[in-house]
Rosetta silent file (secondary structure, phi, psi, omega in degrees, C-alpha in Angstrom):
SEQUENCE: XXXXXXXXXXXXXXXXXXXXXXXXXXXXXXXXXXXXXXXXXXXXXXXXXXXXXXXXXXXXXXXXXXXXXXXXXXXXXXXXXXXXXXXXXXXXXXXXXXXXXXXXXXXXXXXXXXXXXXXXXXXXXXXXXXXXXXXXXXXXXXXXXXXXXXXXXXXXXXXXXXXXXXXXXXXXXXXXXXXXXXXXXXXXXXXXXXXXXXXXXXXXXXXXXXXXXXXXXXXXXXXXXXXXXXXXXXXXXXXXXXXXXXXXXXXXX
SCORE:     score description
SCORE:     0.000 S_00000001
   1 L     0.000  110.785  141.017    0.000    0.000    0.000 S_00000001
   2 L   -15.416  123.959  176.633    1.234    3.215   -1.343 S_00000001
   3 L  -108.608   60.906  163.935    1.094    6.522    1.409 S_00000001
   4 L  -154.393  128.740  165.277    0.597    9.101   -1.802 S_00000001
   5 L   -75.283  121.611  142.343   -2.614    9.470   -3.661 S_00000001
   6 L   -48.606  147.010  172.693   -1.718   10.259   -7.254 S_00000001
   7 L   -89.256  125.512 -179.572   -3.319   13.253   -9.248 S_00000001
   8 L  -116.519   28.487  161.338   -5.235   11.328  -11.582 S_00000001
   9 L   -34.136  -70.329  170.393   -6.454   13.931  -13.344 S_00000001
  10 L   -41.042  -68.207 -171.530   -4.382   13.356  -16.115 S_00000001
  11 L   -36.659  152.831  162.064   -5.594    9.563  -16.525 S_00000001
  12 L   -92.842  177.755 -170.806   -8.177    8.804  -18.976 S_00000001
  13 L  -123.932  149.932  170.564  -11.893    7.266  -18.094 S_00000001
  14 L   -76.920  165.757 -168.297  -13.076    4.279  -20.617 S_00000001
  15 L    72.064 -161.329  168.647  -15.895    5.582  -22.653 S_00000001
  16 L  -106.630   98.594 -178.947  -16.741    8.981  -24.016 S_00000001
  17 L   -63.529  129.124  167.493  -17.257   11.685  -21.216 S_00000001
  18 L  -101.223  100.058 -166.196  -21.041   13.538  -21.428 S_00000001
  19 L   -59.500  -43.607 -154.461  -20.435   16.600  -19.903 S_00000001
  20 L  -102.524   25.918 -176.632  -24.095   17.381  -19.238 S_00000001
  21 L    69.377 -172.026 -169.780  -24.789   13.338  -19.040 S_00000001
  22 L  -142.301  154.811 -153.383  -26.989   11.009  -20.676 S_00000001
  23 L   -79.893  142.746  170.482  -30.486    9.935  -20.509 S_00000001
  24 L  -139.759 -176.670 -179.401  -30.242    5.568  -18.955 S_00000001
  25 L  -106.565  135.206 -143.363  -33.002    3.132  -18.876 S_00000001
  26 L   -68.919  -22.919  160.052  -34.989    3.037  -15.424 S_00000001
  27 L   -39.761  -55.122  177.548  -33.690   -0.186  -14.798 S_00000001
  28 H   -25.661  -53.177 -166.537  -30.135    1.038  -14.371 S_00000001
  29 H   -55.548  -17.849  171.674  -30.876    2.197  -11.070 S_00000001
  30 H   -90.065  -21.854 -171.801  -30.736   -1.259   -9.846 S_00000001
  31 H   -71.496  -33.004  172.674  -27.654   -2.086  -11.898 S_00000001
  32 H   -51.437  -39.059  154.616  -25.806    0.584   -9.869 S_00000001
  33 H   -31.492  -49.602 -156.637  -26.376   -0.977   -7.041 S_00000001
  34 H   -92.106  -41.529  179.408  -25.075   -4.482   -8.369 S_00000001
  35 H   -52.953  -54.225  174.246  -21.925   -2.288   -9.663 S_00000001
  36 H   -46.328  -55.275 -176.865  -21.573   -1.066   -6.587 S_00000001
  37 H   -76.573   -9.085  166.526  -21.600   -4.184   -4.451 S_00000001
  38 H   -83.153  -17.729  172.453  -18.635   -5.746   -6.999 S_00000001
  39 H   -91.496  -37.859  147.085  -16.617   -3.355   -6.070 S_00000001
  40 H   -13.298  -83.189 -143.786  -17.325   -3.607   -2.460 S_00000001
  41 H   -73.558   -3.003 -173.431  -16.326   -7.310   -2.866 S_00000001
  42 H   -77.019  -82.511 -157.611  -12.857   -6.656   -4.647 S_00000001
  43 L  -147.010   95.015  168.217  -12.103   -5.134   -0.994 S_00000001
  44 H   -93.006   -7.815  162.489  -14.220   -5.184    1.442 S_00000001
  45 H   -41.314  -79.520 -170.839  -11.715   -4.869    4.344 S_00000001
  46 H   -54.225  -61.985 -166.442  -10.600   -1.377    3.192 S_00000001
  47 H   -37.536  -61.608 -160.356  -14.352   -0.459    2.105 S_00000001
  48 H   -56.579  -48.446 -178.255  -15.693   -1.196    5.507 S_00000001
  49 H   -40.351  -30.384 -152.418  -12.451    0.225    7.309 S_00000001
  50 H  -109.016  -48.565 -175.393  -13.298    3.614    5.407 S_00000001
  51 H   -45.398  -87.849  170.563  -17.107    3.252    5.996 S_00000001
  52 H   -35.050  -41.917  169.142  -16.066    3.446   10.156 S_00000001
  53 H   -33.471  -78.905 -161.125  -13.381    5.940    9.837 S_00000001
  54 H   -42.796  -45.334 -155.387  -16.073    8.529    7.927 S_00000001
  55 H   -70.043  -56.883 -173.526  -18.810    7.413   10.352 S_00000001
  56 H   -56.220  -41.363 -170.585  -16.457    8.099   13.523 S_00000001
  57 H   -78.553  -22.724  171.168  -14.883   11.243   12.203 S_00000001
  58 H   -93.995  -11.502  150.415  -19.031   12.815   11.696 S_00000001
  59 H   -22.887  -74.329 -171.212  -19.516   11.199   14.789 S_00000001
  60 H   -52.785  -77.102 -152.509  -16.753   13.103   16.278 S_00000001
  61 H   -72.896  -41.386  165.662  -17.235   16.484   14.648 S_00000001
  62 H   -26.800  -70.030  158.057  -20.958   16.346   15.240 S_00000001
  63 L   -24.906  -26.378  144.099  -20.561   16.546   18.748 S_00000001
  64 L   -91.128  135.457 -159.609  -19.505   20.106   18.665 S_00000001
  65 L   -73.685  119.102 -174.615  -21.915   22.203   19.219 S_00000001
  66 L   112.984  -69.289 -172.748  -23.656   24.282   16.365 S_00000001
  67 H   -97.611   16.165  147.652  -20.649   24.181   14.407 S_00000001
  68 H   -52.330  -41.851 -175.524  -20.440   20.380   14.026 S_00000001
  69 H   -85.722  -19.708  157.517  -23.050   20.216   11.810 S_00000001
  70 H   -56.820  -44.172  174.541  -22.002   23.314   10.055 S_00000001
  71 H   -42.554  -58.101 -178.983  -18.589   21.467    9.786 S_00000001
  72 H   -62.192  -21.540 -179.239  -20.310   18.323    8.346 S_00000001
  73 H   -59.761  -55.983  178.796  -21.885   20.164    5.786 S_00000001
  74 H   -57.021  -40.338 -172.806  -18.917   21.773    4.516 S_00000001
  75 H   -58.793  -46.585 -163.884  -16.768   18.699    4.819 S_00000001
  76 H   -53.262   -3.213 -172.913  -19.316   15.979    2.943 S_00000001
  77 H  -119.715  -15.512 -170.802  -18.487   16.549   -0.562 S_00000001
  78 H   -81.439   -9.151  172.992  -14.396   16.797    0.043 S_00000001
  79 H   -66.209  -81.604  162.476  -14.750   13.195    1.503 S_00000001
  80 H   -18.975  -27.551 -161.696  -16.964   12.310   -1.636 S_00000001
  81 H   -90.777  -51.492 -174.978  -14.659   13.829   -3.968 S_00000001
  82 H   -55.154  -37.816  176.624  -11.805   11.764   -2.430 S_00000001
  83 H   -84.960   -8.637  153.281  -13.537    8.672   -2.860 S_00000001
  84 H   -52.208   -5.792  168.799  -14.677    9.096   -5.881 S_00000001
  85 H  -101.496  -15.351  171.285  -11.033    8.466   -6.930 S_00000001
  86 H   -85.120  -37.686  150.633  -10.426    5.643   -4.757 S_00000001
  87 H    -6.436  -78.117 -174.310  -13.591    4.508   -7.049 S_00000001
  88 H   -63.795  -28.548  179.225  -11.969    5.263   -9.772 S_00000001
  89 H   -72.008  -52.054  166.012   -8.689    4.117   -8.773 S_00000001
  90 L   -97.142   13.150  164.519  -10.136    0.674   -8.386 S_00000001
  91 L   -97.245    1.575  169.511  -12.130    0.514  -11.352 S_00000001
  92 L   -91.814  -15.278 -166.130   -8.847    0.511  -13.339 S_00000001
  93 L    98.475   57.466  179.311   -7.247   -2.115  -11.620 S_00000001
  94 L  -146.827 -153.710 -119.422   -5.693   -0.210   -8.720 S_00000001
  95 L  -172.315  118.516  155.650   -6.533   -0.463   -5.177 S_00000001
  96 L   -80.064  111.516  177.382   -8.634    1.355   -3.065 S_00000001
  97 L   -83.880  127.411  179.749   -6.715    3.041   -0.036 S_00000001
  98 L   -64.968   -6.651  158.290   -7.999    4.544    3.179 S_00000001
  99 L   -39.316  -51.966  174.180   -5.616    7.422    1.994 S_00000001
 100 H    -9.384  -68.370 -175.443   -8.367    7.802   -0.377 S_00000001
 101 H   -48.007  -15.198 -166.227  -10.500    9.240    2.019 S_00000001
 102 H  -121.139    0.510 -165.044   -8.461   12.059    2.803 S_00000001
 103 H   -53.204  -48.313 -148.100   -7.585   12.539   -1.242 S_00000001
 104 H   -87.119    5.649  167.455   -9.887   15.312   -1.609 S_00000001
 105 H   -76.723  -10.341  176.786   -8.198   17.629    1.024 S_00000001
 106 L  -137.322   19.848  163.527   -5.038   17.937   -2.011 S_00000001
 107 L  -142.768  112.598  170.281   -6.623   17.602   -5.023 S_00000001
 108 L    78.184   24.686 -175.997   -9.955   20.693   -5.770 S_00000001
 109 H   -59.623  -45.153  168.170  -10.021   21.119   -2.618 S_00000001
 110 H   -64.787  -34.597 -169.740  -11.229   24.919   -2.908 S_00000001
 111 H   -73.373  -21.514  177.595  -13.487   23.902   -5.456 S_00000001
 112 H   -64.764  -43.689  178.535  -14.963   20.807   -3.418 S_00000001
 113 H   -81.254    0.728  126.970  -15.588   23.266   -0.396 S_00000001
 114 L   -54.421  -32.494  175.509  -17.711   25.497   -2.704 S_00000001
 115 H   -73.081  -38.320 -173.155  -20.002   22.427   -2.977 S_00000001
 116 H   -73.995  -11.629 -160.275  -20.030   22.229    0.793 S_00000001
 117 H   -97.387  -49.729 -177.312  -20.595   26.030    1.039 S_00000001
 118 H   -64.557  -30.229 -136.882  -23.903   25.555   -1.421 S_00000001
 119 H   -80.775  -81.567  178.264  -24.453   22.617    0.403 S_00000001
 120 H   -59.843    0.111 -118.707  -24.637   24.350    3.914 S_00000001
 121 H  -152.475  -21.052 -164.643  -26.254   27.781    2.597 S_00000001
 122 H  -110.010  -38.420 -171.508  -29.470   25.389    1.377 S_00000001
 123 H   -52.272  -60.703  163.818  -29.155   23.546    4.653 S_00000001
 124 H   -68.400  -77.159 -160.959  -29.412   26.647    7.113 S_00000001
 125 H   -24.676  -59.538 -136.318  -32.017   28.364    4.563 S_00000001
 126 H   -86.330  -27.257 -177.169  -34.022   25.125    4.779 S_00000001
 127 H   -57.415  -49.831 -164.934  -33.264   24.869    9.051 S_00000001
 128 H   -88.493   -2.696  152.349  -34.750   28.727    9.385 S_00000001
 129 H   -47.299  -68.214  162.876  -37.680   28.107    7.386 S_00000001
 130 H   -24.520  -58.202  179.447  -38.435   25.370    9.426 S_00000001
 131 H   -56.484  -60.783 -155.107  -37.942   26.981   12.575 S_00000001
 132 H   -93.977   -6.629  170.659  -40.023   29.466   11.537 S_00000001
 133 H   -92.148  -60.272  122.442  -43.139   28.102   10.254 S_00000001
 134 H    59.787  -88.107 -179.964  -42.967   25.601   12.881 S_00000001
 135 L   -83.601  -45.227 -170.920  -42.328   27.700   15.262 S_00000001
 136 H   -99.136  -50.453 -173.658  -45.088   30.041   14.490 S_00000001
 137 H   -62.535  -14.532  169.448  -47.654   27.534   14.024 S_00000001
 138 H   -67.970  -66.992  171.414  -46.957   25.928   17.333 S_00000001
 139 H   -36.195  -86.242  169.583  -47.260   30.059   19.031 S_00000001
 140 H   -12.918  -69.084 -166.316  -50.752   29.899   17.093 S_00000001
 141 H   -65.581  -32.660  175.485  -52.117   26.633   18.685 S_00000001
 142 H   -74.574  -65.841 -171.603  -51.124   27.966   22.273 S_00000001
 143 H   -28.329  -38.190 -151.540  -52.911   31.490   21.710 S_00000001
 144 H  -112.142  -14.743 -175.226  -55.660   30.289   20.390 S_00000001
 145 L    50.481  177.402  178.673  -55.944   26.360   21.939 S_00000001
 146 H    74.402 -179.077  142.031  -58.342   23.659   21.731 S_00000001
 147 H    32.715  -93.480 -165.228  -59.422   21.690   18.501 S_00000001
 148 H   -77.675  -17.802  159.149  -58.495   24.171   16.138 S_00000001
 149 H   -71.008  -45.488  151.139  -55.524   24.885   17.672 S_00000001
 150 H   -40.228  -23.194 -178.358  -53.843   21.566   17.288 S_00000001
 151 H   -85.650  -35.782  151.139  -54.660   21.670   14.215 S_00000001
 152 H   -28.037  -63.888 -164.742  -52.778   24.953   13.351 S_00000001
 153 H   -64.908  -47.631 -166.858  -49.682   22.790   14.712 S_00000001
 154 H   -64.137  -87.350  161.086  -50.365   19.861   12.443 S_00000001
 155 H    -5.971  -27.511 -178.934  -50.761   21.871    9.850 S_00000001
 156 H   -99.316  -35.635 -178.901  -47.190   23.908   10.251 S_00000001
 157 H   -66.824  -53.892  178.083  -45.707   20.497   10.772 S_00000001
 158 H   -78.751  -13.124 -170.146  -46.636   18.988    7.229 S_00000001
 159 H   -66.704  -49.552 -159.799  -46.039   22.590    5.623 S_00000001
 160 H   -61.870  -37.582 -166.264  -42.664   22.318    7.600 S_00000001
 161 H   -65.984  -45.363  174.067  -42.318   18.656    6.162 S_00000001
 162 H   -57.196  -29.713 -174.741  -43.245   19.574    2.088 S_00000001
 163 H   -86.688  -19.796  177.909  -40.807   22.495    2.526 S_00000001
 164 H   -74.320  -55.820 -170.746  -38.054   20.110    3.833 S_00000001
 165 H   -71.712   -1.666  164.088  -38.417   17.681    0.991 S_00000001
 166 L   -97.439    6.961  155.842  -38.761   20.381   -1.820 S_00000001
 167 L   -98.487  -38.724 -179.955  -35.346   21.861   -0.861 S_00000001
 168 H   -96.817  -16.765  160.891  -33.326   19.155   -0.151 S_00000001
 169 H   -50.156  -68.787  163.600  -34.411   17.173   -2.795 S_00000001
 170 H   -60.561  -20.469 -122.623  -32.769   19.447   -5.363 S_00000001
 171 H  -133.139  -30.441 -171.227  -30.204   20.310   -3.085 S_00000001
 172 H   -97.495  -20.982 -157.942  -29.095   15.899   -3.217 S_00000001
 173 H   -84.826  -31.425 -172.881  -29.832   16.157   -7.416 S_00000001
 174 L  -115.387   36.223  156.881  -27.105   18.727   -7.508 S_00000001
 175 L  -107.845    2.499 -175.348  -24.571   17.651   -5.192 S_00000001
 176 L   -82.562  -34.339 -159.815  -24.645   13.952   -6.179 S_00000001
 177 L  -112.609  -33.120  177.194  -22.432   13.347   -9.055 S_00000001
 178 H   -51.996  -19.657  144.758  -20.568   17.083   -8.496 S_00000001
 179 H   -47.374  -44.518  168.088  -17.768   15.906   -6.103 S_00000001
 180 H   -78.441  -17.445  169.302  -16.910   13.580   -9.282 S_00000001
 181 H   -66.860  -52.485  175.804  -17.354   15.813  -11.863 S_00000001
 182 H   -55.112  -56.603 -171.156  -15.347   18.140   -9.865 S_00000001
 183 H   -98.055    4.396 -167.094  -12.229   16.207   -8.655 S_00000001
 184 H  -129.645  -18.196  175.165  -12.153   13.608  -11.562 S_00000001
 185 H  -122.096   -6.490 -162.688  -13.014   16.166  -14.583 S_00000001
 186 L    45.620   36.670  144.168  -11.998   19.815  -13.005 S_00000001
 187 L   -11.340  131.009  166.367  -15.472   20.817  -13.572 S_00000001
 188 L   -58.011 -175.650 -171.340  -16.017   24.192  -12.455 S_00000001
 189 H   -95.754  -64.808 -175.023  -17.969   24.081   -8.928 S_00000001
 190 H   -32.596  -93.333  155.487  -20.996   26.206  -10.363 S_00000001
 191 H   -11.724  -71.737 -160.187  -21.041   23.647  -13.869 S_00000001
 192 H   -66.603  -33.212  179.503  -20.619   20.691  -11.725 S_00000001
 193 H   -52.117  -49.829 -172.495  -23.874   21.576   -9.534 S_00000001
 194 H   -76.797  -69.579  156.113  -26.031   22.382  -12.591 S_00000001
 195 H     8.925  -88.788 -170.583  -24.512   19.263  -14.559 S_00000001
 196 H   -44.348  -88.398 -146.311  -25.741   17.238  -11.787 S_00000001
 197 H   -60.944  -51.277 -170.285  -29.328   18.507  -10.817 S_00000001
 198 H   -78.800  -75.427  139.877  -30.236   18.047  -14.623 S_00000001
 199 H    35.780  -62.386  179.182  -28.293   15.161  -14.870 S_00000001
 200 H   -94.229  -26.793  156.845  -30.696   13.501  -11.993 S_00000001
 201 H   -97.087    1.930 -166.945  -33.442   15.249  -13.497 S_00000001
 202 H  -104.993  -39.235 -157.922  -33.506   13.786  -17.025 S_00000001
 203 L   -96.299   25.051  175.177  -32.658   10.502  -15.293 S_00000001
 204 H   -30.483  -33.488  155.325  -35.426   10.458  -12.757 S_00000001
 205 H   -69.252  -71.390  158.114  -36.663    7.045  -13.149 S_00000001
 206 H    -2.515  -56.291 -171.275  -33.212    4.807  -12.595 S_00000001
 207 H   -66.043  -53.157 -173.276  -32.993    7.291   -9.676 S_00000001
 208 H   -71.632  -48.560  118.509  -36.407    6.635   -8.588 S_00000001
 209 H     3.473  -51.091 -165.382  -35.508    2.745   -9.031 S_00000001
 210 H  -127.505    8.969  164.214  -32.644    2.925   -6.958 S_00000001
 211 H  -107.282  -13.184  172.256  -34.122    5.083   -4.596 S_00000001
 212 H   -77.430  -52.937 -161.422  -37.025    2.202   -3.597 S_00000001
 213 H   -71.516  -60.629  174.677  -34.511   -0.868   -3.470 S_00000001
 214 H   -48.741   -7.179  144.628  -31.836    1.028   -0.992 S_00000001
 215 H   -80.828  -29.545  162.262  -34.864    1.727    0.832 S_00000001
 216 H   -65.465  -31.098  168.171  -35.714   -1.944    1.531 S_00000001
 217 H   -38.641  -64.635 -161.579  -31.883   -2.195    2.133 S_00000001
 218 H   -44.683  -61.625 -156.802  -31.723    0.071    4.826 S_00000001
 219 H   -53.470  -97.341  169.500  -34.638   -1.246    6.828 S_00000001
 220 H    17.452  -64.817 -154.257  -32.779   -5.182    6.133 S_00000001
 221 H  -104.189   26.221  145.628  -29.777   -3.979    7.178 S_00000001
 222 H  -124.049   38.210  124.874  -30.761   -2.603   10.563 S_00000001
 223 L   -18.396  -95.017  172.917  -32.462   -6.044   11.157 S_00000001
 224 L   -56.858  105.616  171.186  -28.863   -7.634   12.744 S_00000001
 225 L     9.163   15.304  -11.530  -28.435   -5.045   15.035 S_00000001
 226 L  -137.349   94.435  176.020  -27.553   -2.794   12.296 S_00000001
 227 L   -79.295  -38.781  161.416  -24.551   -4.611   11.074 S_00000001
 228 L   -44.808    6.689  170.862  -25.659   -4.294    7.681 S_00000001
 229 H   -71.684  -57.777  177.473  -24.612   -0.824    7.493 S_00000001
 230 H   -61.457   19.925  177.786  -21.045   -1.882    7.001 S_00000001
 231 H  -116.420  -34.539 -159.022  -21.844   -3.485    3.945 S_00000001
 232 H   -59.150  -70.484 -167.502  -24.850   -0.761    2.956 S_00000001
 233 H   -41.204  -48.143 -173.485  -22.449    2.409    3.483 S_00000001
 234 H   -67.068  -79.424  176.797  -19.703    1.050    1.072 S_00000001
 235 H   -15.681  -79.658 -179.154  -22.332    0.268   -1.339 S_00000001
 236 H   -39.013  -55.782 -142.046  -24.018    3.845   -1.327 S_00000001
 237 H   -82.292  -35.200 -164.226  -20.597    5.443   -1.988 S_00000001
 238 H   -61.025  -25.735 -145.551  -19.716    2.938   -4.702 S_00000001
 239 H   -72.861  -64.336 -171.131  -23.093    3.285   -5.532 S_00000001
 240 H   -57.338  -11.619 -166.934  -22.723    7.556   -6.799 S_00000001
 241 H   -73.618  -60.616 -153.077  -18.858    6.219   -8.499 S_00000001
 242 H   -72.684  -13.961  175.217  -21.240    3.532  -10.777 S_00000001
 243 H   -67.346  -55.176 -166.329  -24.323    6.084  -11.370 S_00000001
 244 H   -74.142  -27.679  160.394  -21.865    8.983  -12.622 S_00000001
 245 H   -35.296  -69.790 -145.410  -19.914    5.889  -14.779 S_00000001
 246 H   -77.193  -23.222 -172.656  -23.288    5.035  -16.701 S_00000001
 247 H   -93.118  -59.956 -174.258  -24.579    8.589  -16.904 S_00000001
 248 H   -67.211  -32.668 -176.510  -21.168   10.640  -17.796 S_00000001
 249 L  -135.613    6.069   77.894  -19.666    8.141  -19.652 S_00000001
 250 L   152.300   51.390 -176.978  -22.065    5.419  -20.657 S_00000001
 251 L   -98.596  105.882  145.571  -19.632    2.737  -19.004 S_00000001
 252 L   -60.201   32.979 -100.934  -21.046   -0.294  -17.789 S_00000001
 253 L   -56.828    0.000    0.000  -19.528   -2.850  -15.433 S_00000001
């Protein structure tokens, strides 16, 4: 094992790169999955080893207060960006390294932490929204009590809930494939965001596909106390490496 991540910039990718992506058949969304778990199985030592690292280090930073979660925000895409190259790195015939993990602190590193900046900037928007509808409809239901006041509260509570998932929704379409776009194509930050959200919006079934079966995953794999996570977690990351394969470059395993 090697202690230097190469800049693998320079390398080529098999296929033909689509900057703004390609269009897949809704099936795909399962095949990523299936992509995903072969590379898991090349090395799942290292996978899992990285899966616990990540989890313990947002563990860790979580735990300070306020500006843990600000931290994680910012952090989440230069982690992403690195492994998209230990991805890549071991879709060539090379070896994924827990080095990996730390890859994306020396390679785009300003540009990665622009994703994390949009990242957190939709996150707080979406927190003081929250807060504040929330917030107010709960003040409502004591002034006024009874009935109809509870209901005021319900009511702020599903408002609060449609307003979570119509922000963060777009907010996952354009941060999913731009750590890879970014650190594996030098994408611009801006480019790699928009790339991405349409990208995730033209392919919306696949996605929708592969957003049902990794929900029966999850529940399954916090069945055994939930030891299936160390297999799940490797999977998901492998999972955005084999999505951004079939969509940017129309690579298949």
């Amino acid at each position: 094992m090697t202690n230097t991540i190469p800049d693998t910039r320079s390398e080529p990718q098999a296929g033909n790169f689509h900057a703004e992506g390609r269009t897949v058949a809704g099936g795909r969304g399962w095949d990523w999955i299936v992509e995903a778990y072969a590379l898991f199985r090349k090395q799942p030592g290292i996978w899992i080893l990285a899966a616990v690292v990540l989890g313990i280090l947002f563990i860790a930073i979580s735990m300070i207060p306020i500006l843990g979660s600000l931290a994680n925000a910012l952090l989440f895409p230069i982690f992403g960006g690195g492994m998209m190259l230990g991805c890549r790195a071991q879709d060539q015939g090379g070896a994924l390294e827990i080095e990996h993990l730390f890859a994306g602190f020396k390679h785009r590193t300003g540009d990665l932490v622009m994703v994390g900046v949009f990242n957190l900037f939709v996150w707080v928007i979406t927190a003081f929204a929250v807060f504040t509808i929330v917030g107010g409809g709960t003040f409502m239901a004591m002034m006024r009590g009874g009935v109809e006041g509870a209901g005021i509260s319900i009511a702020s509570l599903l408002i609060a809930l449609l307003l979570i998932t119509g922000l963060t929704v777009p907010l996952y379409m354009a941060t999913w494939f731009a750590p890879a776009l970014i650190i594996l194509h030098e994408v611009p930050p801006v480019a790699a965001l928009k790339a991405s959200f349409f990208a995730c919006l033209r392919n919306w079934l696949p996605f929708l596909t592969y957003g049902v079966v990794m929900l029966v995953f999850c529940i399954l794999a916090a069945i055994p106390a939930f030891l299936g996570y160390l297999v799940l977690i490797p999977v998901l990351i492998a999972s955005v490496y084999t999505s951004y394969r079939d969509i940017f470059h129309g690579v298949q395993a």
